[in-house]
C-alpha positions in Angstrom: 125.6 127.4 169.7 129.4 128.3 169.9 131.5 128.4 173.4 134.7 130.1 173.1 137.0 130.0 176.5 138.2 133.8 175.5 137.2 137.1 175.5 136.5 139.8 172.9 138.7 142.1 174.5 141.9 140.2 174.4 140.4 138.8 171.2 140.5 142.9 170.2 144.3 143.3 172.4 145.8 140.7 170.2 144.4 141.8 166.8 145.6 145.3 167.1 149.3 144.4 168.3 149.3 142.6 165.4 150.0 139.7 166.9 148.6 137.2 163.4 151.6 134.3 164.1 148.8 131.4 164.4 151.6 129.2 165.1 152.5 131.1 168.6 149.0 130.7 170.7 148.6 127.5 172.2 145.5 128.1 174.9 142.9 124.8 174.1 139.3 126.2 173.3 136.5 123.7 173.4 134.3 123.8 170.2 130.6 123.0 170.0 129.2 123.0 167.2 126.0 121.0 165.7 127.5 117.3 165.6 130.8 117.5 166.9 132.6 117.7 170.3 136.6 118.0 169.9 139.2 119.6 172.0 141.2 121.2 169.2 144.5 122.7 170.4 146.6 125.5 169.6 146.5 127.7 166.3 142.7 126.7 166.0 142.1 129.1 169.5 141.9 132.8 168.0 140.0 131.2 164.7 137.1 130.3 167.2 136.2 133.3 168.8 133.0 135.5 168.2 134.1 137.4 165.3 134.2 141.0 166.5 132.0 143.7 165.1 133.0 147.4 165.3 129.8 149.6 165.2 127.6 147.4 163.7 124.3 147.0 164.7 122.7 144.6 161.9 120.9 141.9 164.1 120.8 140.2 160.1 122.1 137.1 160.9 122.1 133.3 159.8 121.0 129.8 161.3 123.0 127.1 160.4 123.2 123.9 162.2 121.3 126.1 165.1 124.1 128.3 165.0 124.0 132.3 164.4 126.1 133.3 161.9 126.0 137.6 161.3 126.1 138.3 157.8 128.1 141.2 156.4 130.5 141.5 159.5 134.5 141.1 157.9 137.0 142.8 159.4 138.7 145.9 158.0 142.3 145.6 159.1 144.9 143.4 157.6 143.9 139.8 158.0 140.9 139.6 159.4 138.8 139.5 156.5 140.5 136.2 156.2 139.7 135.0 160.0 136.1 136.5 160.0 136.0 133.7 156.8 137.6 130.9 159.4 135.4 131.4 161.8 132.1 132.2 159.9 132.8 128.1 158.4 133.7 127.3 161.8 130.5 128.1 163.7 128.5 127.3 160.3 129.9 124.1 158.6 128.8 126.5 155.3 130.9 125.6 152.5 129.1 128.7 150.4 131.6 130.8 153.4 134.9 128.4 152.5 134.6 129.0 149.1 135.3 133.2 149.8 138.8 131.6 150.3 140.8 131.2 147.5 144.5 130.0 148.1 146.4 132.0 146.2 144.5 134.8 146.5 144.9 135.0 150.6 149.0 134.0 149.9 149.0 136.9 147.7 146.9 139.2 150.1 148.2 138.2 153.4 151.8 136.4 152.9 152.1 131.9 152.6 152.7 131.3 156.3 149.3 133.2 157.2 147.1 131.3 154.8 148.7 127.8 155.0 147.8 128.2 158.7 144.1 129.7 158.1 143.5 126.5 155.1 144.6 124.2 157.7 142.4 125.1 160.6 139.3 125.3 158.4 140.5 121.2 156.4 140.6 120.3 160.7 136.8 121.6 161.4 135.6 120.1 157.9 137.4 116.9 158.9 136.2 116.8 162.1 132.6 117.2 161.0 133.2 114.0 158.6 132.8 116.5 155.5 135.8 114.6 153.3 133.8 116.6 149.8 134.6 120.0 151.3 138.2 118.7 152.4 139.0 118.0 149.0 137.9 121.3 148.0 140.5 123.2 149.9 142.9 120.9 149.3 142.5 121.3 145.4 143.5 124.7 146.0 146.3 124.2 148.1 147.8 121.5 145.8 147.4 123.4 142.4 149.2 126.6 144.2 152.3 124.1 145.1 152.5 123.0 141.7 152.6 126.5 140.3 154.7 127.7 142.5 157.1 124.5 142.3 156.7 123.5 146.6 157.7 119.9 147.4 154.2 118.1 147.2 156.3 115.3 149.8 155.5 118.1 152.4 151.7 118.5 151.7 150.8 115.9 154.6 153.2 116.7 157.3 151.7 120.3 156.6 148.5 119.4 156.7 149.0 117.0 160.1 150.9 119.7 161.7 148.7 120.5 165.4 146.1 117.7 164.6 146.4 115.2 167.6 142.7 113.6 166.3 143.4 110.5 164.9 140.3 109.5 163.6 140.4 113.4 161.8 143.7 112.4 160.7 142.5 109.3 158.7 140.4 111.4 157.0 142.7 113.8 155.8 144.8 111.1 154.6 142.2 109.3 152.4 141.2 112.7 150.9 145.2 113.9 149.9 145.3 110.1 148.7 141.9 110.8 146.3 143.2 114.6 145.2 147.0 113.4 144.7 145.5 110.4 142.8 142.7 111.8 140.9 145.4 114.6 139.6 147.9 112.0 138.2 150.1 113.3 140.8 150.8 108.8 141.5 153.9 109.2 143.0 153.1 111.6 145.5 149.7 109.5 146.8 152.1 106.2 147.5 153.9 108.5 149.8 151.4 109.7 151.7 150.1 106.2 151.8 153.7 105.1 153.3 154.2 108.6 155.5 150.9 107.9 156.9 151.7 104.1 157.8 154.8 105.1 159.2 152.9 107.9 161.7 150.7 105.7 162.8 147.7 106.6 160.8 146.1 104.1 158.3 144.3 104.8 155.6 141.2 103.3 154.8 140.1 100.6 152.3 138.4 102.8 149.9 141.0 105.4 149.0 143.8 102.9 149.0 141.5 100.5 146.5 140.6 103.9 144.6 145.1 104.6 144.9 145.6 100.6 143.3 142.9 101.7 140.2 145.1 104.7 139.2 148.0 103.1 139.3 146.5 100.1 137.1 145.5 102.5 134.7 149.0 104.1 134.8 150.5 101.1 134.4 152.5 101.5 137.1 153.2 97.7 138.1 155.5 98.1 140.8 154.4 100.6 142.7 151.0 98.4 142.7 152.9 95.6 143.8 154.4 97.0 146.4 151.4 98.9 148.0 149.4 95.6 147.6 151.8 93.6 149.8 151.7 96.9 152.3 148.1 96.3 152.5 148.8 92.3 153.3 151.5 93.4 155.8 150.1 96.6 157.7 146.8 97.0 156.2 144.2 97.8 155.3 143.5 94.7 154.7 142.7 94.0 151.0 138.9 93.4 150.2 137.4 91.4 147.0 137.1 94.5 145.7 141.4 95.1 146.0 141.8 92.0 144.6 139.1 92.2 141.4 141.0 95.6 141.0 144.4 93.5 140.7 143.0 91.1 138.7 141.8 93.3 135.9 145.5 94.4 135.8 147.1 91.0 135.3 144.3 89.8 132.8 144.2 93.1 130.4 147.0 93.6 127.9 146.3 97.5 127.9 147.6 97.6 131.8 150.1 94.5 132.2 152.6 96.0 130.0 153.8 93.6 127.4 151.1 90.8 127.8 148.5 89.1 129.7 149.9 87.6 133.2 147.5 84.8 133.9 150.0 83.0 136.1 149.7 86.2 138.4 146.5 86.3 138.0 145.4 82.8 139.2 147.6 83.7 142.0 145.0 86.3 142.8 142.1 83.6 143.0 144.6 80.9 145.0 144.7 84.1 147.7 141.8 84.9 147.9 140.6 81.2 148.3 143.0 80.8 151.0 141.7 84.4 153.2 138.8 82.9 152.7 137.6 85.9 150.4 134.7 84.7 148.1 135.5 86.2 144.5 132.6 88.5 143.3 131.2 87.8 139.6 133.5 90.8 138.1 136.4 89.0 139.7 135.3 85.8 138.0 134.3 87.9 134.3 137.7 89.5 134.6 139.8 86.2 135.0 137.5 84.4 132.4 138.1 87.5 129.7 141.8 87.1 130.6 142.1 83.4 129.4 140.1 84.4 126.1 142.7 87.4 125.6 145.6 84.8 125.7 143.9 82.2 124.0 142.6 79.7 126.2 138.5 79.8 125.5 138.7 76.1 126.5 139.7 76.6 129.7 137.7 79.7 130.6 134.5 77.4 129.3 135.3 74.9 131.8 135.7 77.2 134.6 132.5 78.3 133.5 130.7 75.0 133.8 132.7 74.4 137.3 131.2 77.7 138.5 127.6 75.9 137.2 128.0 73.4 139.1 129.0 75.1 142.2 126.4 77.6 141.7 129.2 80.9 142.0 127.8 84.0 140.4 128.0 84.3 136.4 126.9 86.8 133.9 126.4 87.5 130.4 130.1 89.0 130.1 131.9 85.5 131.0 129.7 84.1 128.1 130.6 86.7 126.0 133.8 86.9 126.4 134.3 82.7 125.3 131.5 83.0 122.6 134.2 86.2 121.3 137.1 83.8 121.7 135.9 81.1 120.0 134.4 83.5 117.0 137.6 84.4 116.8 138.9 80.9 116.4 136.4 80.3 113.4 134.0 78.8 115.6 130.9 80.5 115.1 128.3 77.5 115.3 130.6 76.4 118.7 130.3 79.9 120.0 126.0 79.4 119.2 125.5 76.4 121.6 126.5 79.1 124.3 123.4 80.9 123.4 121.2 78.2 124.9 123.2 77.5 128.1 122.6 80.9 129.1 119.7 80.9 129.4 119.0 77.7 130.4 121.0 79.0 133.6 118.8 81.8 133.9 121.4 84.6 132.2 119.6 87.2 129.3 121.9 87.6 126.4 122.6 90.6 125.2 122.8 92.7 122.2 126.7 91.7 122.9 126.4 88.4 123.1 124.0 88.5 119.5 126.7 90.9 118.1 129.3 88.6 118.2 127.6 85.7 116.9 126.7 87.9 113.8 130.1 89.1 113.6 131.5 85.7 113.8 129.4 83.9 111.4 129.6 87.3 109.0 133.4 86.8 109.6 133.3 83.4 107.7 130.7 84.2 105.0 128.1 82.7 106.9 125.3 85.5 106.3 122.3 83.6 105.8 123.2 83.1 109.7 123.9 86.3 110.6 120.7 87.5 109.4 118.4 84.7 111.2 119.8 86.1 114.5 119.3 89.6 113.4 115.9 88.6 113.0 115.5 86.7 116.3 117.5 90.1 118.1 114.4 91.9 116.8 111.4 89.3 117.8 109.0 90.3 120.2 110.2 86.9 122.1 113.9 88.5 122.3 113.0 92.4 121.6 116.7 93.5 121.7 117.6 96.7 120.0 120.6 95.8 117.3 123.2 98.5 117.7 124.9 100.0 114.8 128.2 97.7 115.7 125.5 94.7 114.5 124.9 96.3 111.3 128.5 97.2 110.8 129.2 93.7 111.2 126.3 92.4 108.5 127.4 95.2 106.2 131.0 93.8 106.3 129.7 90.7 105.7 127.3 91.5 102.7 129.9 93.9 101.0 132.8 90.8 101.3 130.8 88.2 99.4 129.8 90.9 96.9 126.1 91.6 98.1 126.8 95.3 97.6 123.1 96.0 96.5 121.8 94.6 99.7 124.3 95.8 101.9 123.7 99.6 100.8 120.1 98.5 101.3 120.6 97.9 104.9 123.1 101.1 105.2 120.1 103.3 103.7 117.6 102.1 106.2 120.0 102.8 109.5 118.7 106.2 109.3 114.8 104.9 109.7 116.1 102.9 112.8 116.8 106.1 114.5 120.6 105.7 113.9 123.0 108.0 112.8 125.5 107.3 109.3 129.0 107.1 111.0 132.5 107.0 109.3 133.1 103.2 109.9 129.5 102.4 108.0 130.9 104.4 105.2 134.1 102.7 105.2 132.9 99.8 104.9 130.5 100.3 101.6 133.6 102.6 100.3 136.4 99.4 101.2 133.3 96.8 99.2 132.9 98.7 96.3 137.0 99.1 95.8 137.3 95.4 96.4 134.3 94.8 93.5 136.8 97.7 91.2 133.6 99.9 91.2 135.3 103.2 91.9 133.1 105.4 91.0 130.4 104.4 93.3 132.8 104.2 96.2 134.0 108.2 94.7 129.8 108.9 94.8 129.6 107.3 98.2 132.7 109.4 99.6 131.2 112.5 98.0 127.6 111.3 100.2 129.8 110.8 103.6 131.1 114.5 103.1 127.4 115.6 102.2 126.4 114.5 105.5 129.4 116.7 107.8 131.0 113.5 108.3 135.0 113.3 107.9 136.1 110.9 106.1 139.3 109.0 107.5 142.8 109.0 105.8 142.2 105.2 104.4 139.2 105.9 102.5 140.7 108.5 100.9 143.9 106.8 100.0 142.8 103.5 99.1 140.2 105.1 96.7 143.5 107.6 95.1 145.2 104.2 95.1 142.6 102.8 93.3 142.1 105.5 90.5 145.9 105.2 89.8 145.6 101.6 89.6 143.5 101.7 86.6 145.8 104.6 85.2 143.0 107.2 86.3 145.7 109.5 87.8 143.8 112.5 86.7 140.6 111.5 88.9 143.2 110.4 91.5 144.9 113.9 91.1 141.3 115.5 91.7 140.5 113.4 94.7 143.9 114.2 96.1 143.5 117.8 96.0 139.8 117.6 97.3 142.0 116.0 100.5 143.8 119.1 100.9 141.2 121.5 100.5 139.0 120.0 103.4 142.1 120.4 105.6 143.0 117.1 105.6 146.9 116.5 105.5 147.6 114.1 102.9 149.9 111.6 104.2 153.4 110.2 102.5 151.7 107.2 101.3 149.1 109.0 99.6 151.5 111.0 98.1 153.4 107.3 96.8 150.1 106.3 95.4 150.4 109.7 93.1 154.0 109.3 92.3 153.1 105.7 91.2 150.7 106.4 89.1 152.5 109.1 87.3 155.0 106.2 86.6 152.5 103.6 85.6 151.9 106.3 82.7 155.8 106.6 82.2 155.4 110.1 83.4 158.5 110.5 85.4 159.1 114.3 85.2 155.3 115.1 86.3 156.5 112.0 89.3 159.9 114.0 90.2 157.9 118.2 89.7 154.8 116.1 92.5 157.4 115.2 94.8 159.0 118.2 94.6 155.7 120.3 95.2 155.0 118.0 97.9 158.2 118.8 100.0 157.7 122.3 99.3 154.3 122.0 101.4 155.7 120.1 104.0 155.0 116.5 103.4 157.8 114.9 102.7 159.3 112.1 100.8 160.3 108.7 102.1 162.7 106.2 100.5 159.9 104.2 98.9 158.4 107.8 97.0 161.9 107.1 95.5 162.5 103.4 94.5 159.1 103.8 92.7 160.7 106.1 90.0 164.2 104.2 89.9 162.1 101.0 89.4 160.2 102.7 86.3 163.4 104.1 85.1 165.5 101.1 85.3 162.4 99.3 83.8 162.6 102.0 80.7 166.3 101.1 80.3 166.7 104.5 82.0 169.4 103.1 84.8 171.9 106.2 84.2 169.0 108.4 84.9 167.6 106.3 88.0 171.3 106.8 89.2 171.3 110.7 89.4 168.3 110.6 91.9 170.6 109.0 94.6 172.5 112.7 94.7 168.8 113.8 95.3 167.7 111.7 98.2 170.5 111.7 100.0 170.3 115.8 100.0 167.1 115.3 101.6 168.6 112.6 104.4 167.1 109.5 102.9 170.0 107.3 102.4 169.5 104.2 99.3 168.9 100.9 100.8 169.2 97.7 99.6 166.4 97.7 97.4 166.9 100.6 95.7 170.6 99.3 95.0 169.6 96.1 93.7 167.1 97.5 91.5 169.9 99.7 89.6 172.2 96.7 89.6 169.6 94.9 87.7 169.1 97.6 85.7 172.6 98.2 84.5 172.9 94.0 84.2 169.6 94.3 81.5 171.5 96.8 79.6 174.3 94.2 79.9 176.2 97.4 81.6 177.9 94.9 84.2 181.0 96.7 84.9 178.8 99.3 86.4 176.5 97.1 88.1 179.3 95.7 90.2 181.0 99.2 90.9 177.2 99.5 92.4 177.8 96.5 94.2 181.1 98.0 95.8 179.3 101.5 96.7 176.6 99.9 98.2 179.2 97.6 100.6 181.4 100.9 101.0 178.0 102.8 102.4 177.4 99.6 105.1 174.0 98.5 103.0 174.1 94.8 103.0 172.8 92.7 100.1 170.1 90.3 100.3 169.5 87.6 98.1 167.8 89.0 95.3 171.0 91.1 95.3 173.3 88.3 95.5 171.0 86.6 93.0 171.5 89.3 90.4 175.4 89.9 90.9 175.9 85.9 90.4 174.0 85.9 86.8 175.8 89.4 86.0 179.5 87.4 86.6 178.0 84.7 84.7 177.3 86.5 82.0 181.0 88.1 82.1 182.6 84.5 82.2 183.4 84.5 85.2 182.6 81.6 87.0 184.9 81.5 90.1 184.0 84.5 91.0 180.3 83.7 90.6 180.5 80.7 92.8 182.1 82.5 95.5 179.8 85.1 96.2 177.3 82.3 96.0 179.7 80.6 98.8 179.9 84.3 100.9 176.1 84.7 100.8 175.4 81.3 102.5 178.5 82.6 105.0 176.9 85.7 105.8 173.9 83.8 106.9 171.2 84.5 104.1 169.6 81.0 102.5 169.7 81.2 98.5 165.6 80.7 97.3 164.4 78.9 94.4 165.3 81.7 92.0 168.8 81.9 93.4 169.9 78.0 93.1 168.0 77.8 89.8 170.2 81.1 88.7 173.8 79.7 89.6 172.5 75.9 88.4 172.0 77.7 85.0 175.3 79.8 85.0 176.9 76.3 85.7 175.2 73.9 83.3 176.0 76.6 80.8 179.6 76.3 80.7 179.3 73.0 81.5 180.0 72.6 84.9 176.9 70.0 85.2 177.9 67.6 88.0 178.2 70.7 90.3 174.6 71.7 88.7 173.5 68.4 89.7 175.0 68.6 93.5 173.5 72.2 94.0 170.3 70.7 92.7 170.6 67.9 95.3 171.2 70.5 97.9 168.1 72.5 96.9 165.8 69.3 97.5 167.4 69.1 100.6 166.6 72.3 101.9 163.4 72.0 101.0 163.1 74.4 97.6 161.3 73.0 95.1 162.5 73.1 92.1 161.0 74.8 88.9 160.5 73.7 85.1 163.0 76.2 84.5 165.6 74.6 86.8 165.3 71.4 85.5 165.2 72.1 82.3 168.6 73.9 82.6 169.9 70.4 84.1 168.6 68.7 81.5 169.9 71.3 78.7 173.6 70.7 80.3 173.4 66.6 80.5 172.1 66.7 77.2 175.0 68.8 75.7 177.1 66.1 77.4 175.8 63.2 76.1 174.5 61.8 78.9 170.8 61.6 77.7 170.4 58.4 80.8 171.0 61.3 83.4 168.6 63.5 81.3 165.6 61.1 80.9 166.0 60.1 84.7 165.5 63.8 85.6 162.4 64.0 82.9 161.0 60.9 85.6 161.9 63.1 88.6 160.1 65.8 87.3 157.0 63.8 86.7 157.2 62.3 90.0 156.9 66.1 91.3 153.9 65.9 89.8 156.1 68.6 87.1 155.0 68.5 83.8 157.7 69.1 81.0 157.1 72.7 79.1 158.1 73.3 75.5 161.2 74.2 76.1 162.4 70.8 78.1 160.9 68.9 75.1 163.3 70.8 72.7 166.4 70.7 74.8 165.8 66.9 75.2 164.7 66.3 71.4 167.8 68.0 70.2 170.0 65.8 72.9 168.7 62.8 70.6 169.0 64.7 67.9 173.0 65.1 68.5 173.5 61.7 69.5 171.7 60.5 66.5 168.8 59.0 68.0 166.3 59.9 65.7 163.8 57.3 66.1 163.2 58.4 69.3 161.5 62.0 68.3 158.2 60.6 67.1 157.8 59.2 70.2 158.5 62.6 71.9 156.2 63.9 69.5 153.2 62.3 70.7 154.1 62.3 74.3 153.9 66.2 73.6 150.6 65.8 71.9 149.2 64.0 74.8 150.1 66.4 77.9 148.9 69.3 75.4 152.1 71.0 74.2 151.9 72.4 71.3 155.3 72.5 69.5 156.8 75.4 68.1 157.5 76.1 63.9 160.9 75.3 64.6 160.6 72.6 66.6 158.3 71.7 63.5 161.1 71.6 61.2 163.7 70.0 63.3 161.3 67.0 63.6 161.1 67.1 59.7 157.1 67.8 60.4 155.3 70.0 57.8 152.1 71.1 59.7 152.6 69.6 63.0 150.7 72.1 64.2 
């Protein structure tokens, strides 16, 4: 039953002055309807009169909530259509009747102020009636109108609250713009209703504001979270274990806590909630435990575990999980199997989680023998867990690293008798065994299977199998792979493209390298400043540097400006074809263009001005390379040692050799034999012999080479008896000696 304080005749008076300003009639109705009583003020008056029928005489009519509704009785003139809606949901509750409203289509029809006013009233009677699904409804419309239409969203609420004097109806409407602005992304504008509604009075309940702190943890949004969890503290609603376990998820997952795990934070969370006296739920406890694996502290999180044992708190088979993962991770997998046990002996069921990463751990570390035993347990009639196809990924992995690739294509076969289907990673990881074993041919046959079965394979196995053919100098079945790629509509990617280009050079087939890359650009894919240095390293290599140099022109037409590998490689180049004047103009370009050297650079310049006789300048860039911060390596000291012993600068050899210990670079054979080779020019055969002793105690075994700098040391000083004695020294630690060494010794078939 409906009772309406107003009758159809000034109901019919104020239709047909037009009179359709909602906002202007302020006369209070009383509404009774099914399970709700409310004096509703105002706009809502004309909305809840007996719609008016002209002429009809249908007695059809509707009972909903033991209210009549007449069916098939809208108004003809302008607007009512709209208000016989309104008041046909009124009287009915019937959200089949809302639904004839659609926002923009009654803005369109009958103006914004009209139908803002009409979409109110009806959001008041659904919120009155407790009916927050239907609220959300017409709200949904509303909202995706203002952001068409570009309205300030900020304004949505105070719109919404206008003529509602119902609080409890007002805490409603709140929670459900809170949900919609929420749900929608729309973050910024659900803190503000959180905040306007605070501010009037009105405050939102626990549930929408808990469902407000999950968006923005999954937004990431770690202030706003912050600040609408001390709100909470403050003005309420006050947070449940629920708030909290939402905030602790945050601080303990990497994904959400921007740059890392904030455990400090989060144990924070468990000191509060200790202290309000709010008991922590067993997802509050899984989600703190998971944290301390992510960040590395499976010790810990296994102690907490036992505490919570002993103090009988909830646990479940995710906070064994996540320390059995942890220590798996750590190489731990017989540590991680004790776990096994506990659980149950506390009553939890593993899973096929917690079996899955025991396999995967003990697979991890070649361990299959292992691996398999649980796989067979998983599938006991005493256990009777399902594997899931992660499992066998993880025993195929394991199989197809320690060569097993028989059996572990075995086990792939038979996941389609399980009831499982073939997916991409299970071919991945038969296609990445067989490459590892060089078989690829049967990783090409097991590609051309994955595509038999509609299954895409991913960029990697197509690219490490073209990386593979050119390897081997197969660029033709490379080439044929390749175009396969772009047939299927795959987009091959620049570093498939590098793997081409190298093994065009591998076959010293630079113009077929230079006519690919130029294809390649023409289709869109385009170069990088490594599909370069691989041709200027084969041309340099070919004695080619000249050449190498033209493609510089090239690249930088195309935006990729030479770095500092590609400008060592052609000063090396020019220094092997003993072209040094043009390997230091390089050397000047490349500090003109702001590229700075590293030390292979420096490494390459300082044997290049050794080679030109000039030894100051040699020892000086050697001087500005430690000044511009860079630490010479093994090659580099044993490189200006040489340049130095050679000319005889030996006792400055000798200090840079000291300096090299110092630093911790071990020297080579070749760096102490060039010591040796200078102290041995010199006469000093004492300094020589001690640094044989130092070599020895380096556990450093003299080569050939030492041997015949030290032999013809003696040799000049005229220490003859001495090489026979060398002689068998060599004979002893293997070292063959050389014809020449033959006949300096005075040896005829020494060998």
């Amino acid at each position: 039953m409906g009772l309406c304080l107003f009758s159809k005749k000034s109901y019919l008076d104020l239709i047909f002055s037009g009179l359709f300003e909602l906002r202007s009639f302020k006369r209070p109705v009383i509404v009774k309807a099914s399970s709700f009583t409310k004096l509703y003020r105002g706009a809502s008056a004309l909305l809840l009169l007996d719609d008016y029928d002209s002429g009809s005489n249908s007695d059809s009519s509707l009972v909903v909530n033991e209210v009549a509704v007449p069916e098939n009785r809208l108004h003809t003139c302008d607007g009512l259509q709209l208000l016989s809606v309104v008041v046909r949901v009124i009287k009915s509750l019937n959200w089949r009747a809302a639904r004839e409203m659609r926002f923009r289509e009654s803005v369109e029809k009958y103006g914004f102020p009209f139908s803002i006013d009409a979409f109110r009233m009806t959001v008041h009677v659904f919120g009155f009636a407790r009916m927050p699904m239907e609220m959300h409804g017409l709200l949904r419309d509303v909202l995706y109108y203002y952001q068409d239409v570009g309205y300030d969203m900020f304004e949505l609420l105070p719109s919404m609250l206008e003529l509602l004097n119902d609080a409890e109806t007002s805490a409603v409407l709140v929670d459900v713009l809170i949900k919609l602005f929420a749900a929608n992304s729309m973050l910024e504008n659900a803190v503000d209703v959180f905040f306007q509604a605070q501010n009037i009075g009105v405050q939102p309940g626990i549930r929408s504001s808990n469902f407000l702190l999950k968006c923005l943890v999954e937004g990431s949004r770690r202030q706003e979270l912050s600040t609408l969890f001390e709100e909470m503290k403050n003005s309420g609603p006050s947070p449940s274990v629920y708030t909290y376990t939402i905030l602790m998820n945050f601080y303990c997952n990497e994904q959400y806590a921007q740059d890392k795990v904030d455990m400090q934070q989060a144990t924070s969370i468990l000191e509060e909630m200790d202290n309000n006296g709010i008991e922590p739920s067993v997802v509050t406890y899984s989600t703190y435990i998971h944290g301390l694996c992510r960040v590395g502290f499976a010790v810990l999180a296994l102690k907490l575990i036992q505490d919570l044992k002993h103090n009988n708190q909830p646990l479940n088979v995710y906070c064994y999980n996540a320390v059995m993962h942890a220590i798996c991770r750590n190489g731990k997998p017989d540590e991680a199997m004790g776990l096994l046990g506990e659980m149950r002996s506390y009553g939890i069921t593993p899973d096929v989680y917690s079996y899955s990463i025991l396999i995967d751990g003990f697979c991890e570390c070649g361990e299959i023998e292992k691996g398999l035993t649980l796989f067979e347990e998983m599938e006991s009639p005493e256990v009777n867990i399902k594997p899931s196809l992660v499992t066998y990924s993880s025993l195929l992995k394991g199989l197809s690293g320690i060569g097993l690739m028989e059996a572990s294509v075995d086990m792939f076969h038979r996941l389609g008798s399980y009831g499982y289907k073939y997916d991409q990673h299970a071919f991945s990881i038969l296609i990445s065994g067989y490459l590892m074993q060089g078989n690829l041919d049967s990783a090409h046959e097991l590609l051309e299977e994955m595509i038999r079965t509609n299954l895409t394979p991913c960029a990697i196995d197509y690219k490490n199998l073209i990386n593979g053919f050119c390897r081997i100098g197969s660029i033709d079945k490379a080439l044929q792979l390749f175009n396969t790629v772009k047939d299927s509509g795959v987009r091959p990617n620049t570093l498939t493209v590098n793997d081409i280009v190298s093994g065009y050079c591998m076959e010293g087939d630079i113009r077929e390298a230079l006519e690919f890359l130029e294809e390649m650009t023409d289709q869109g894919i385009n170069p990088n400043i490594y599909s370069y240095s691989i041709i200027i390293n084969r041309l340099c290599k070919e004695g080619k540097s000249e050449y190498a140099l033209e493609l510089i022109p090239m690249m930088l037409k195309r935006n990729i400006l030479p770095n500092v590998v590609v400008y060592s490689t052609l000063v090396d180049g020019f220094a092997k074809q003993e072209k040094l004047e043009k390997a230091l103009m390089l050397y000047t370009r490349m500090i003109k263009f702001g590229v700075t050297p590293n030390t292979i650079t420096f490494t390459i310049l300082i044997n290049v001005l050794f080679t030109m006789g000039k030894v100051k300048e040699a020892y000086n860039l050697f001087e500005k390379m430690i000044l511009n911060g860079l630490d010479p390596d093994r090659i580099c000291y044993t490189s200006i040692i040489a340049g130095l012993c050679k000319i005889g600068y030996v006792k400055i050899g000798l200090k840079l050799f000291e300096e090299m210990l110092q630093k911790g670079h071990m020297p080579s054979v070749v760096t102490y034999t060039c010591l040796i080779d200078g102290f041995c020019k010199q006469n000093r055969m004492d300094i020589a012999t001690m640094l044989v002793d130092k070599m020895r105690r380096h556990n450093m075994s003299p080569d050939v080479v030492t041997y015949d700098v030290i032999i013809h040391g003696y040799i000049r000083k005229g220490q003859v008896h001495k090489l026979h004695y060398l002689f068998d020294e060599m004979r002893k630690e293997g070292i063959v000696p050389d014809d020449i060494m033959c006949k300096t010794l005075g040896l005829i078939g020494c060998r």
